[in-house]
Each structure stands twice: as structure tokens, then as C-alpha cells.
N, CA and C atoms as an extended XYZ file, in Angstrom:
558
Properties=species:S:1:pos:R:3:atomname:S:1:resname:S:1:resid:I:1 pbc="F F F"
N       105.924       84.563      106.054 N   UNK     1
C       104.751       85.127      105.421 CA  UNK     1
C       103.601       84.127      105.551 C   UNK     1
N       102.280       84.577      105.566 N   UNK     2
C       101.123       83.962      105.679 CA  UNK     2
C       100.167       83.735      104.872 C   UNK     2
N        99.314       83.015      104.745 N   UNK     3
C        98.331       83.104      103.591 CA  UNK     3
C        97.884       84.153      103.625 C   UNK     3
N        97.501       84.373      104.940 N   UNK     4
C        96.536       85.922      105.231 CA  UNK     4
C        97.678       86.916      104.207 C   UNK     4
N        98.846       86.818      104.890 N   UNK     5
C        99.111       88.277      104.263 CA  UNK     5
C        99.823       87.992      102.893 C   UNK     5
N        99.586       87.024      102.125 N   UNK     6
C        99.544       86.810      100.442 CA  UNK     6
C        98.332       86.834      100.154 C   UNK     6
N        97.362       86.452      100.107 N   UNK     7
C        95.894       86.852       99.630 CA  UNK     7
C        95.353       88.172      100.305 C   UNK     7
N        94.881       88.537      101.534 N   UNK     8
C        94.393       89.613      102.312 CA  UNK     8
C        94.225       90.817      101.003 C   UNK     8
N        95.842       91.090      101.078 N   UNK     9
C        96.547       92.303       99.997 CA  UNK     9
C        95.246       92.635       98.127 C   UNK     9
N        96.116       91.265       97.677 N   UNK    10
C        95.537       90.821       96.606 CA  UNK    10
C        94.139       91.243       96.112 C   UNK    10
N        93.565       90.797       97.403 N   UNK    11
C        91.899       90.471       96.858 CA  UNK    11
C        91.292       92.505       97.174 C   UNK    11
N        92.242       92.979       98.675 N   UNK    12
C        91.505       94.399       98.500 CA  UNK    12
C        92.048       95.230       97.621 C   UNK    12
N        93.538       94.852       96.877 N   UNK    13
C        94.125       96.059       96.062 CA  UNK    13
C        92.869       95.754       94.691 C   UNK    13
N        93.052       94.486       93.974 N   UNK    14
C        92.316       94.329       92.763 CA  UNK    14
C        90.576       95.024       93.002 C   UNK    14
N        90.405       94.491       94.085 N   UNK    15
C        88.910       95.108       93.948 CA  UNK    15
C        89.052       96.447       94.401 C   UNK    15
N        89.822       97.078       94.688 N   UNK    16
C        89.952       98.295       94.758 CA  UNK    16
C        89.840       99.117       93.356 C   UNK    16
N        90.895       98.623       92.668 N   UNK    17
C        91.186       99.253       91.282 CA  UNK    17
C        89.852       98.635       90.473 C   UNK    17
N        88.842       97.065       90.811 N   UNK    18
C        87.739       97.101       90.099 CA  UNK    18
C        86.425       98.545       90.407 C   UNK    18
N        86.056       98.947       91.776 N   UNK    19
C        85.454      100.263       92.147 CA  UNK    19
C        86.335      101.612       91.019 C   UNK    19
N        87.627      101.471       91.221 N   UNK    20
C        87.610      102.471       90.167 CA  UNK    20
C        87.839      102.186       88.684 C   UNK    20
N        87.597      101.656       88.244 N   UNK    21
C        87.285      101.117       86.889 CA  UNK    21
C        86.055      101.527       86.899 C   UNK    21
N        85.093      101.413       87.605 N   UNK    22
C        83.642      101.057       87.628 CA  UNK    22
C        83.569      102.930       87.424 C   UNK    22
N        83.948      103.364       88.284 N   UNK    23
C        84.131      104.641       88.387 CA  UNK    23
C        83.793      105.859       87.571 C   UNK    23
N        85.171      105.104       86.746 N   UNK    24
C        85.854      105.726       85.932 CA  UNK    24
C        84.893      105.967       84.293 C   UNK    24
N        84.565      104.425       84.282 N   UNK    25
C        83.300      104.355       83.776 CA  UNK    25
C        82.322      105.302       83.525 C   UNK    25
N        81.579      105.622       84.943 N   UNK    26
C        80.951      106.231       85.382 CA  UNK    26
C        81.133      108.023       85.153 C   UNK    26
N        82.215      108.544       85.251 N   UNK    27
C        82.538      109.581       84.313 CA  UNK    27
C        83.053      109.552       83.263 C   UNK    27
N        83.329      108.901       82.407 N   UNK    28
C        83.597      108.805       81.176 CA  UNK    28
C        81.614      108.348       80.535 C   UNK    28
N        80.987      108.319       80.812 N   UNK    29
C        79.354      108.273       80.172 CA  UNK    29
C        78.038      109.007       81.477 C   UNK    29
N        78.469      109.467       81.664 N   UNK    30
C        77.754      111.058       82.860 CA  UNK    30
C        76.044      110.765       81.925 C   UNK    30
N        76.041      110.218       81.218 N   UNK    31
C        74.312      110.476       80.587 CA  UNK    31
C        73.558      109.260       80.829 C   UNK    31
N        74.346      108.565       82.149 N   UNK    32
C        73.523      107.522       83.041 CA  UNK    32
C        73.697      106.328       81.793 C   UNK    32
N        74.261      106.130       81.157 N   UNK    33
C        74.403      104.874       80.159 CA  UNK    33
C        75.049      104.025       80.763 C   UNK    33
N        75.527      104.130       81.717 N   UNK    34
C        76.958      103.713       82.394 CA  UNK    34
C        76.026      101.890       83.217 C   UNK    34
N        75.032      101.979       83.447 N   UNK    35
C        74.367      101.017       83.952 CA  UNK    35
C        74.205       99.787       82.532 C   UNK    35
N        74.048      100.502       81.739 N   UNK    36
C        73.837       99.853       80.362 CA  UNK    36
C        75.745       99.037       80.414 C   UNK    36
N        76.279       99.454       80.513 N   UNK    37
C        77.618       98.869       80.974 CA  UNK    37
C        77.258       96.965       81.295 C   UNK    37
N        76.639       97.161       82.233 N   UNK    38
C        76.783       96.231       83.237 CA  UNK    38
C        76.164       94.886       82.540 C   UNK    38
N        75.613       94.933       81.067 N   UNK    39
C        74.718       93.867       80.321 CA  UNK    39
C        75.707       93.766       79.734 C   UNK    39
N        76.890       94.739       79.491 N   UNK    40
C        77.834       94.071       78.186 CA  UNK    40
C        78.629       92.593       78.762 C   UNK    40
N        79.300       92.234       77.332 N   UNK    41
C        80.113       90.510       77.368 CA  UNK    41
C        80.828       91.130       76.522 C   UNK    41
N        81.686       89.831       76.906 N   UNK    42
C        83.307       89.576       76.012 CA  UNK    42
C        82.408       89.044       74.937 C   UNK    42
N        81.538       87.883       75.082 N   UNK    43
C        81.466       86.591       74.212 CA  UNK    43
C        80.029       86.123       74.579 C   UNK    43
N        79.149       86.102       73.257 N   UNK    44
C        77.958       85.719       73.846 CA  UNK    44
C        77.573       84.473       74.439 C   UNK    44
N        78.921       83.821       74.982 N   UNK    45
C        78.544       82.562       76.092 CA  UNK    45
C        79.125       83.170       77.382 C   UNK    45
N        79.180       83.597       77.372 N   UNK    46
C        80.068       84.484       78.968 CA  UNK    46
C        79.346       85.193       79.538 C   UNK    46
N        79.417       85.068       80.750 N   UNK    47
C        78.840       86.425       81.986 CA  UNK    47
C        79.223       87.485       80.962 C   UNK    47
N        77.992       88.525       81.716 N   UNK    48
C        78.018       90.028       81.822 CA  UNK    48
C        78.772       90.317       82.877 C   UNK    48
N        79.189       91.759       82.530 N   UNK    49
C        79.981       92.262       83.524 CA  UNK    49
C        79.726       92.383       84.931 C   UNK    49
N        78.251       92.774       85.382 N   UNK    50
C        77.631       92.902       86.732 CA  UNK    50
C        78.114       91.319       87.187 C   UNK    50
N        77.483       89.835       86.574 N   UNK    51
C        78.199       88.592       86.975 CA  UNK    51
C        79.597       88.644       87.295 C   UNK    51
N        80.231       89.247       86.326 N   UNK    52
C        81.819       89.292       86.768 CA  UNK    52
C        82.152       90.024       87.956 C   UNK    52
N        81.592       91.047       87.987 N   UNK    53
C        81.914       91.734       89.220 CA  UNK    53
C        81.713       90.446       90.576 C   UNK    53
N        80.713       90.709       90.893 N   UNK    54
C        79.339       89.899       91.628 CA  UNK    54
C        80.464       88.159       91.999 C   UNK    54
N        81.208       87.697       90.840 N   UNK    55
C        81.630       86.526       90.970 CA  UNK    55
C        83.069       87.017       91.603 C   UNK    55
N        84.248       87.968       91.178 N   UNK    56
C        84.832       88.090       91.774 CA  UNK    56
C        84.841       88.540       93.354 C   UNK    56
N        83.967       89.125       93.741 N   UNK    57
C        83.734       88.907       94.881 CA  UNK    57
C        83.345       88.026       95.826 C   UNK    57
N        82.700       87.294       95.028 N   UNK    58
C        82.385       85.702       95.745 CA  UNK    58
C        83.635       85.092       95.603 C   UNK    58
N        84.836       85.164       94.962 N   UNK    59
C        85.813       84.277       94.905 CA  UNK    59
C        86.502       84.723       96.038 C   UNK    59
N        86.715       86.088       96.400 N   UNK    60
C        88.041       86.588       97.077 CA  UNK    60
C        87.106       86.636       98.336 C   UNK    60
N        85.445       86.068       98.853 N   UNK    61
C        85.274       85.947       99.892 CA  UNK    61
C        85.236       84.286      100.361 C   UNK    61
N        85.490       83.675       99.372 N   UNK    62
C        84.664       82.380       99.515 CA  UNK    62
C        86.700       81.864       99.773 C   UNK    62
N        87.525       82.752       99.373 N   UNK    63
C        88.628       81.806       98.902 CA  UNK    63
C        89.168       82.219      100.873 C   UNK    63
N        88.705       83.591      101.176 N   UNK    64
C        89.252       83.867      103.157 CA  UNK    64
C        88.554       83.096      103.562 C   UNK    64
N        86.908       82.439      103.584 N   UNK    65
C        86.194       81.805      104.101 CA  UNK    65
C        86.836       80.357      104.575 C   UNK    65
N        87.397       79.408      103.145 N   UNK    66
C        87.931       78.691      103.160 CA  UNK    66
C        89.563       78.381      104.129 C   UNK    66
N        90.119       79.287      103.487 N   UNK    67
C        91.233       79.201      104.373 CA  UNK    67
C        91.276       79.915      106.056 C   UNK    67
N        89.970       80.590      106.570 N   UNK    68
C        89.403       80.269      107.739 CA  UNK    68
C        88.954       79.095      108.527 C   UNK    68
N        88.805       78.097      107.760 N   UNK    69
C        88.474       77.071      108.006 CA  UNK    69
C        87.087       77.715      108.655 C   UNK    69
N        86.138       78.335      107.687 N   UNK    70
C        84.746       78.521      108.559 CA  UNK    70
C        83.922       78.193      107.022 C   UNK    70
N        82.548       78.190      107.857 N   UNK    71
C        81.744       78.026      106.676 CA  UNK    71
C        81.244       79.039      106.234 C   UNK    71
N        80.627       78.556      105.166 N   UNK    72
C        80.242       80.138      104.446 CA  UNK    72
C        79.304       80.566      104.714 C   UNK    72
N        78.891       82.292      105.027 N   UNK    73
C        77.927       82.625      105.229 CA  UNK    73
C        76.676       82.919      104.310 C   UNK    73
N        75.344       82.336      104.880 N   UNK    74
C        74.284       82.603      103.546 CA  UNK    74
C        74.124       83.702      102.534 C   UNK    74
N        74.909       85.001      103.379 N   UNK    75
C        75.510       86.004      102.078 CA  UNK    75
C        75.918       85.250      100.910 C   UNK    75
N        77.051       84.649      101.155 N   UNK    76
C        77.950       84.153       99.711 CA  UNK    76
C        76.951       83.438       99.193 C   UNK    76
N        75.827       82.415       99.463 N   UNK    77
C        75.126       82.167       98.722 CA  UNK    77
C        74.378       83.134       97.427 C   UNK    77
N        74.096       84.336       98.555 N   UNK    78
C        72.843       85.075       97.589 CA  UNK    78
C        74.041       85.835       97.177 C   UNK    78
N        75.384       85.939       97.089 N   UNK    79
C        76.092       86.688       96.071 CA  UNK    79
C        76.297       85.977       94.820 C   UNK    79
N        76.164       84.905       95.124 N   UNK    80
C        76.483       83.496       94.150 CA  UNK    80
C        74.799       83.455       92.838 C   UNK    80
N        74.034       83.497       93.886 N   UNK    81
C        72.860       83.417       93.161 CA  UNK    81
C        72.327       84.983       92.323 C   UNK    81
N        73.014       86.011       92.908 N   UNK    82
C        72.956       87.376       92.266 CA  UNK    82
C        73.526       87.170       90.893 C   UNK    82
N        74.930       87.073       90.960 N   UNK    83
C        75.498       86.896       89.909 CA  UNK    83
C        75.626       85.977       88.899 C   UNK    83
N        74.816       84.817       89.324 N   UNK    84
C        74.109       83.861       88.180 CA  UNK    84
C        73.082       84.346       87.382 C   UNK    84
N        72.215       85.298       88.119 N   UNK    85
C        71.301       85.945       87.937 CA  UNK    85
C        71.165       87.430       86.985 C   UNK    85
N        72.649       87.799       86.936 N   UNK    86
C        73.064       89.221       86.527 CA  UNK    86
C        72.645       89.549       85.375 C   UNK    86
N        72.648       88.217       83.957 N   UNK    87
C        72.278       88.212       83.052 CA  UNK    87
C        70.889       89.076       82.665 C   UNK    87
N        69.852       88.398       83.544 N   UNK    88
C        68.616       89.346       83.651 CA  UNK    88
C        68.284       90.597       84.308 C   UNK    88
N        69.369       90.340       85.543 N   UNK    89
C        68.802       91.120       86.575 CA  UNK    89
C        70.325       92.264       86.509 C   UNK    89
N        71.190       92.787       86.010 N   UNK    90
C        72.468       93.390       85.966 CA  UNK    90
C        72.257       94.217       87.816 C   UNK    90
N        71.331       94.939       87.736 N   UNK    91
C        71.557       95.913       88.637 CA  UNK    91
C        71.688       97.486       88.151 C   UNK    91
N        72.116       97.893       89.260 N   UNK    92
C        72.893       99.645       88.961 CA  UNK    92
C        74.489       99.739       89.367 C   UNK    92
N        74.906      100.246       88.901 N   UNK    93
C        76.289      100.843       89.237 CA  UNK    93
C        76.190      100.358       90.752 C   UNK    93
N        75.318      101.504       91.574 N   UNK    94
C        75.754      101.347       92.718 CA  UNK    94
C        75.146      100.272       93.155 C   UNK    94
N        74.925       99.376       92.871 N   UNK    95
C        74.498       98.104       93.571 CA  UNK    95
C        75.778       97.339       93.168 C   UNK    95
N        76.577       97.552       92.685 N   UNK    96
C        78.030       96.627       91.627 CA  UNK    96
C        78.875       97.416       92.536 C   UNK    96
N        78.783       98.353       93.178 N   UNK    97
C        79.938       99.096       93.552 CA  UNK    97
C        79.801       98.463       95.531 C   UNK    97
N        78.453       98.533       95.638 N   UNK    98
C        77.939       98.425       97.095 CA  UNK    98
C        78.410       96.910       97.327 C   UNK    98
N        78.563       95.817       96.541 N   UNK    99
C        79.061       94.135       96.305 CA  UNK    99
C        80.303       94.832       96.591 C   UNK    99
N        81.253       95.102       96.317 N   UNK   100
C        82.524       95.654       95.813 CA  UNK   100
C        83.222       96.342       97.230 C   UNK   100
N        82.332       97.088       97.886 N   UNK   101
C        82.665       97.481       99.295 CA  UNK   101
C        82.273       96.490      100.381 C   UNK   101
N        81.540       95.798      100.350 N   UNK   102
C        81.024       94.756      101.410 CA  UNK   102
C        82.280       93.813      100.921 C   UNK   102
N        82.350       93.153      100.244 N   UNK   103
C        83.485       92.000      100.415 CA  UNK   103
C        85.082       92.528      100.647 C   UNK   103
N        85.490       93.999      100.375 N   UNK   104
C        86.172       94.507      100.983 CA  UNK   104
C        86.338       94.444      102.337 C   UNK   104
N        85.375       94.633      103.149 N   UNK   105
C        84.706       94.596      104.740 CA  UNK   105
C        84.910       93.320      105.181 C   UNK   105
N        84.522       92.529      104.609 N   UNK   106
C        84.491       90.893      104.656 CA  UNK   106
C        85.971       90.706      104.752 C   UNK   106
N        86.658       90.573      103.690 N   UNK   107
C        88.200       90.268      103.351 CA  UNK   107
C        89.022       90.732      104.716 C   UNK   107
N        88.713       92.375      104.894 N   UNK   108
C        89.696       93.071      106.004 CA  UNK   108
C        89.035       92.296      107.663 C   UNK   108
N        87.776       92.322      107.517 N   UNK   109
C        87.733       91.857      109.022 CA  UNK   109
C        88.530       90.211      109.276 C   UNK   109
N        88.471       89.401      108.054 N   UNK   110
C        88.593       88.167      108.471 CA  UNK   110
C        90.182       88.207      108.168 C   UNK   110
N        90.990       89.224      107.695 N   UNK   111
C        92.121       89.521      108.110 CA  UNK   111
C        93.241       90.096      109.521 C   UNK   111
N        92.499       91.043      109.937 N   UNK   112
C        92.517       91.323      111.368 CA  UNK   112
C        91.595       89.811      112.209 C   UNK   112
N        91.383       88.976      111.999 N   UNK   113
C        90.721       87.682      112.594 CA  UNK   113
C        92.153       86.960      112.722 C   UNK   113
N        92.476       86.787      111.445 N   UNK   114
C        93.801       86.271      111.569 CA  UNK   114
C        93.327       85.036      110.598 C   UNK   114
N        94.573       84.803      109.777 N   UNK   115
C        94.155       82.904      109.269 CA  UNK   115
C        95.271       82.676      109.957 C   UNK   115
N        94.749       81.481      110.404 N   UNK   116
C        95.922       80.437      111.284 CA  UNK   116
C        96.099       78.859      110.724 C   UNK   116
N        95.357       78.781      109.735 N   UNK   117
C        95.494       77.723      108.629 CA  UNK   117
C        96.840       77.574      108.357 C   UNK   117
N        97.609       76.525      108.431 N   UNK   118
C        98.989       76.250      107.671 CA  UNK   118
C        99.117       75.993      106.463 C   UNK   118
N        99.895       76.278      105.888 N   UNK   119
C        99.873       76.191      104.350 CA  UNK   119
C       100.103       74.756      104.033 C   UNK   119
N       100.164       73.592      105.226 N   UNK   120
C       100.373       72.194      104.397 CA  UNK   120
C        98.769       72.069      104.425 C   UNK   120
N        97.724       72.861      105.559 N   UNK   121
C        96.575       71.715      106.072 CA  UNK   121
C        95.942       71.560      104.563 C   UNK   121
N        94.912       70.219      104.538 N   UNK   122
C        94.076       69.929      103.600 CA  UNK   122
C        93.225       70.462      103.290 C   UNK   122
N        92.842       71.032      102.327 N   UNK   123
C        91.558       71.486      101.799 CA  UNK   123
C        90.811       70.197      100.273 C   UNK   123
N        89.554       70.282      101.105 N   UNK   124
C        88.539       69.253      100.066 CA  UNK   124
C        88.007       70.296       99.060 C   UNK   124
N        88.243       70.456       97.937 N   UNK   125
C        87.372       71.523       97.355 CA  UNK   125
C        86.303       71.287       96.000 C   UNK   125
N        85.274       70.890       96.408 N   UNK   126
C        84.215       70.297       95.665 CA  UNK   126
C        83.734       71.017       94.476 C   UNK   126
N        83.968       70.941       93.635 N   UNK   127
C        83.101       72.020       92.548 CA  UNK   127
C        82.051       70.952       92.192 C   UNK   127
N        80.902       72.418       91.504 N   UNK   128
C        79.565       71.848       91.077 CA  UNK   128
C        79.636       70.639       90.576 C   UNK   128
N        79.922       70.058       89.655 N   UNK   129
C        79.445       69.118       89.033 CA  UNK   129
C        80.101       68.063       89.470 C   UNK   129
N        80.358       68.013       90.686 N   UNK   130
C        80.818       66.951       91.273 CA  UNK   130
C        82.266       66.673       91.587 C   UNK   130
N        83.211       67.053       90.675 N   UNK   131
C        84.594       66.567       91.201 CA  UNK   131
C        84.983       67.440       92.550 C   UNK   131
N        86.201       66.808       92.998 N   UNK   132
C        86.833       67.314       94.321 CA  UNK   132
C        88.082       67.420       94.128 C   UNK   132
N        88.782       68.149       94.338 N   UNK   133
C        90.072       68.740       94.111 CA  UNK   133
C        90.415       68.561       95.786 C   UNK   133
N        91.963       67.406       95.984 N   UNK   134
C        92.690       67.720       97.256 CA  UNK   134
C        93.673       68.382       97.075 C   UNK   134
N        93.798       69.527       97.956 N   UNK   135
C        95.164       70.141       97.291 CA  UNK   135
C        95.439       70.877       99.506 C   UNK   135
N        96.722       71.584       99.230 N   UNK   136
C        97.397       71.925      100.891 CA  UNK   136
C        96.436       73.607      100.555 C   UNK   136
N        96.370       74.054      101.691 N   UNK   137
C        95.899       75.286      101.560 CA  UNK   137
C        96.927       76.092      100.797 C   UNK   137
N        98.380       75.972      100.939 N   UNK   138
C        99.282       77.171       99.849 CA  UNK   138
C        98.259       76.762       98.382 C   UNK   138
N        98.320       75.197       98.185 N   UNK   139
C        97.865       75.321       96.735 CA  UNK   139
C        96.822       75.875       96.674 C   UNK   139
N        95.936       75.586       97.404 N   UNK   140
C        94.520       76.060       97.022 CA  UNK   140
C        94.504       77.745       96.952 C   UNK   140
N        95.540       78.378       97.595 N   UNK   141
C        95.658       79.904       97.378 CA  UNK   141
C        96.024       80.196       96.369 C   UNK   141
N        97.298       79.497       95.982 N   UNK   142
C        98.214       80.005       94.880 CA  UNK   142
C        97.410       78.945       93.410 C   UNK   142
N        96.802       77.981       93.355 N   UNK   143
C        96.734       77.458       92.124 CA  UNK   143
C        95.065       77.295       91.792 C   UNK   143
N        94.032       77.974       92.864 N   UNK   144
C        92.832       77.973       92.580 CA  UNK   144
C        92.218       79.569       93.031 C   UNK   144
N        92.204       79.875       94.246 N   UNK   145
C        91.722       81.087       95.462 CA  UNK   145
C        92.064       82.146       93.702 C   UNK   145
N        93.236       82.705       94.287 N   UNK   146
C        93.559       83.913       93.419 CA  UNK   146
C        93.509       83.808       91.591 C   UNK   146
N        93.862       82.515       91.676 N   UNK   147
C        93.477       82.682       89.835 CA  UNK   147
C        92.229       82.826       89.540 C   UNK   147
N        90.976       82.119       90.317 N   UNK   148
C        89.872       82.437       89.387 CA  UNK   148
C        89.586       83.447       90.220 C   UNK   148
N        89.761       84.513       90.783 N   UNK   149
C        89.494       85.704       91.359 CA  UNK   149
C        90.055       86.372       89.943 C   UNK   149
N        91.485       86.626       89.995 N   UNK   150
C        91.800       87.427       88.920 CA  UNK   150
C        91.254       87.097       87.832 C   UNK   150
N        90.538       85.827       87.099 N   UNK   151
C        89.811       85.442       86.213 CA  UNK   151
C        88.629       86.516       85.696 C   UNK   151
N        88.120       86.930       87.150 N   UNK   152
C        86.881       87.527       87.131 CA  UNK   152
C        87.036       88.891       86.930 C   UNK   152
N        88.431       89.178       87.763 N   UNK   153
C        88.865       90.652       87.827 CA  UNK   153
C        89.420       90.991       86.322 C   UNK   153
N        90.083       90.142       85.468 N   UNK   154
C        90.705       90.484       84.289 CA  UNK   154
C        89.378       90.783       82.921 C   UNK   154
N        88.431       89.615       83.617 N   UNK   155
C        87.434       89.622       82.379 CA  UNK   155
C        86.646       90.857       82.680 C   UNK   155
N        86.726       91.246       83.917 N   UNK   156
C        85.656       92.786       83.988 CA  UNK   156
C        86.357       94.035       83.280 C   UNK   156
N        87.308       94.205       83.627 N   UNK   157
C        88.634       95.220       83.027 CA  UNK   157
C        88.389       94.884       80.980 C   UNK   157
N        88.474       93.592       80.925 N   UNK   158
C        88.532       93.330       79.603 CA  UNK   158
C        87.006       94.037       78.768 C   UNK   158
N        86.280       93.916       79.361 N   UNK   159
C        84.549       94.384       79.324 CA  UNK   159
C        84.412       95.707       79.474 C   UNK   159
N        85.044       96.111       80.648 N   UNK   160
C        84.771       97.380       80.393 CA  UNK   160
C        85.954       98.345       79.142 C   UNK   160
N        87.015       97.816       78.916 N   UNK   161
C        87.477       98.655       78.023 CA  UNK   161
C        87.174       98.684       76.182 C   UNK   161
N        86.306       96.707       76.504 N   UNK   162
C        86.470       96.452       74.812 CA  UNK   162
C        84.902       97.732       74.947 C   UNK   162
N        84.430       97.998       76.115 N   UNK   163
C        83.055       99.107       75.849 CA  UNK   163
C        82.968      100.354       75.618 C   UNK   163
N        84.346      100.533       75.419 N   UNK   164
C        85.284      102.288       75.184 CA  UNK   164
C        85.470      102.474       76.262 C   UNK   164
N        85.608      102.393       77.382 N   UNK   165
C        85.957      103.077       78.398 CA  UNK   165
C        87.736      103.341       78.790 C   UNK   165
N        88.086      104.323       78.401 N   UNK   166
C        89.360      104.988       78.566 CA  UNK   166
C        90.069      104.370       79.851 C   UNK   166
N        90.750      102.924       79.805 N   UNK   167
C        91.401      102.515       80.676 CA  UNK   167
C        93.087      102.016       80.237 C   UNK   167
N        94.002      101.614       81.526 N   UNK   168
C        95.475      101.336       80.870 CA  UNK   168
C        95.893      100.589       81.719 C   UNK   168
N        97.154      100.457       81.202 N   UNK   169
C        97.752       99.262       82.451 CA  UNK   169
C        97.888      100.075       83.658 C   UNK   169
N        97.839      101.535       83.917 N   UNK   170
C        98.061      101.958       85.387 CA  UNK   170
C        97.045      101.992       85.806 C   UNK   170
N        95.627      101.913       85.527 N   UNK   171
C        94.820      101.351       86.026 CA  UNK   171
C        94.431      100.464       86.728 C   UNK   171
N        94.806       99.495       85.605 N   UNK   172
C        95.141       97.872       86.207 CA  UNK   172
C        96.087       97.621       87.305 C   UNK   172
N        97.543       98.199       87.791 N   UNK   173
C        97.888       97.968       88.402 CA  UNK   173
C        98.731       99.453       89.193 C   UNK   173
N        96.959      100.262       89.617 N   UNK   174
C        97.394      101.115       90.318 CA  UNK   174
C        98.145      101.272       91.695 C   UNK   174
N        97.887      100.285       92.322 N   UNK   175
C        98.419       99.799       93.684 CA  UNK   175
C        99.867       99.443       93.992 C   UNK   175
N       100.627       99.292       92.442 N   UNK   176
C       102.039       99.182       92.201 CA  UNK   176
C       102.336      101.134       92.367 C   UNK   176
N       102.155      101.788       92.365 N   UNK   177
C       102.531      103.238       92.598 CA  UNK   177
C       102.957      103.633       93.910 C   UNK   177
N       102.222      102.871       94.906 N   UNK   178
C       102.812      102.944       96.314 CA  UNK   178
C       104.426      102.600       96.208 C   UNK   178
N       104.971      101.621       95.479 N   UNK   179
C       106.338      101.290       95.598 CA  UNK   179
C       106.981      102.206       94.267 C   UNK   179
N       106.663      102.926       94.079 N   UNK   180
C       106.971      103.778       93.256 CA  UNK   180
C       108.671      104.588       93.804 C   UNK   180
N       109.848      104.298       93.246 N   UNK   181
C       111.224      105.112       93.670 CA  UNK   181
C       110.818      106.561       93.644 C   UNK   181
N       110.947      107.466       94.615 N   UNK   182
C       110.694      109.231       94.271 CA  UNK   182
C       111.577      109.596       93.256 C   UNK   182
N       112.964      109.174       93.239 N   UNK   183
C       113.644      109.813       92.408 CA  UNK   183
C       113.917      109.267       91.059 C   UNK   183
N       112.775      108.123       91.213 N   UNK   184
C       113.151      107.307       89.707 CA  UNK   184
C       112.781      107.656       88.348 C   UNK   184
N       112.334      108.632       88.237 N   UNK   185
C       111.896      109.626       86.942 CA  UNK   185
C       112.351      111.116       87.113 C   UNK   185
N       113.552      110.954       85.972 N   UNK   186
C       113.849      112.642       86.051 CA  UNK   186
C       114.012      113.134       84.757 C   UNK   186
């Protein structure tokens, strides 16, 4: 197994099920409130939801980027700077949904690209305020890439339901239904 095909999966099933969350949303408040969505928080020190969105997508593109061993494209910047920005600027639905299909696009092409990264090579991984994390690319998948992705993906789910929106765990993990037994419910 490959990094590609342990992350690849991951990053399009979750943001899959984030579009329909968003969705779902979206008919469950039909009187266009549904944009008003996108200002709510868990916690008044925390991103809004449009940031959350906006950031999980920067994670699950920035985390193939990395283990491409390529650099990032000035997109991920201005997705980075969108969603810093979300606070003021939220957006519309479909501008949260249109983020949501582009890094989909992103994820699958640089999957059919192929990662050919080994899971021992080194990754330097600098965060803002200066420290650097050395870790092998498995770690950096398994103990940074996908956790703060799902970070972003759990806190949007969490946002949109503490906002009433009629959601459940098969929501959350609609993509488990494909392995669904036919005859396992009678």
C-alpha cells in the first residue's frame, strides 16, 4: 500500500460527505439562511465554518502537495488567505461548495500523477511561528497530513449540526455503505 492510496481515499471520501453536509444544510433552510450558516462557531475564539471548510481543503491539498515532493501552488496560498479571511468575508454556499470541488480535482489529479515518495523519505515541516517538525513521510501522513484535515472536517460537521441542521453518524461516515454486507440486515 501507498501513501497515495492511504490519503488519496481519505481526503475525497471526507470532503465528499463535507459537500453533502453543506447540502443538506442547504435543504433543510430553503429561505436562503443557509449562507448565514457559514458565520456560525463552535467557540468565540475559533474559525467560522466557511474557514473550516476553506482550511480543510488547504490541508488535504497542501498534505498531496507535500508528499509530491512539489511546491505549492499560489492557489493554496489564496485558499490559505481566504480562509483566514472567512471571518469577514464567509462567502456563499456556492463559493464553500466550489473550494470543496476544486481540491477534489486537485487531490484526484495528483493521484493518477502518482506519489512515489517513500514512506521513510524526510519531510521538513515548518509551521508559522517558527518551529520545524522532522518526521518520515508515513509520519507526516499518519501523525500530521490527515489529523488536522479531519480536525477541520470534524469541526465543520460539529458547526453545522450544533446550528440545527438534521445530521448523524451516517452522514459522517457515508462512504462506509459501499462495504456494506447485502445480506447483513434481515
Amino acid at each position: 500500500m501507498t501513501l497515495s492510496d492511504f490519503v488519496v481515499p481519505t481526503y475525497v471520501q471526507m470532503l465528499g460527505a463535507l459537500s453533502q453536509w453543506l447540502s443538506k444544510a442547504e435543504t433543510q433552510r430553503p429561505d436562503g439562511s443557509v449562507d448565514t450558516l457559514l458565520a456560525a462557531r463552535l467557540a468565540p475564539d475559533m474559525f467560522p465554518l466557511a474557514t473550516q471548510v476553506r482550511f480543510a481543503c488547504r490541508q488535504a491539498q497542501e498534505g498531496v502537495f507535500r508528499l509530491l515532493d512539489q511546491a505549492f501552488p499560489p492557489a493554496l496560498e489564496a485558499l490559505l488567505d481566504e480562509g483566514r479571511n472567512a471571518g469577514e468575508r464567509p462567502g456563499t454556499l456556492a463559493d464553500t461548495q466550489a473550494r470543496i470541488v476544486e481540491t477534489i480535482a486537485v487531490v484526484e489529479a495528483a493521484a493518477a500523477a502518482g506519489i512515489t515518495i517513500g514512506p521513510a523519505a524526510p519531510i521538513a515541516h515548518a509551521l508559522p511561528n517558527g518551529m520545524i517538525l522532522d518526521l518520515t513521510a508515513e509520519q507526516y501522513a499518519r501523525d500530521w497530513a490527515l489529523p488536522q484535515f479531519y480536525f477541520h472536517v470534524v469541526t465543520a460537521y460539529s458547526i453545522i449540526r450544533a446550528q440545527g441542521i438534521e445530521l448523524g453518524k451516517a452522514d459522517y461516515a457515508s462512504h462506509m455503505f459501499a462495504y456494506l454486507r447485502q445480506n447483513a440486515l434481515s
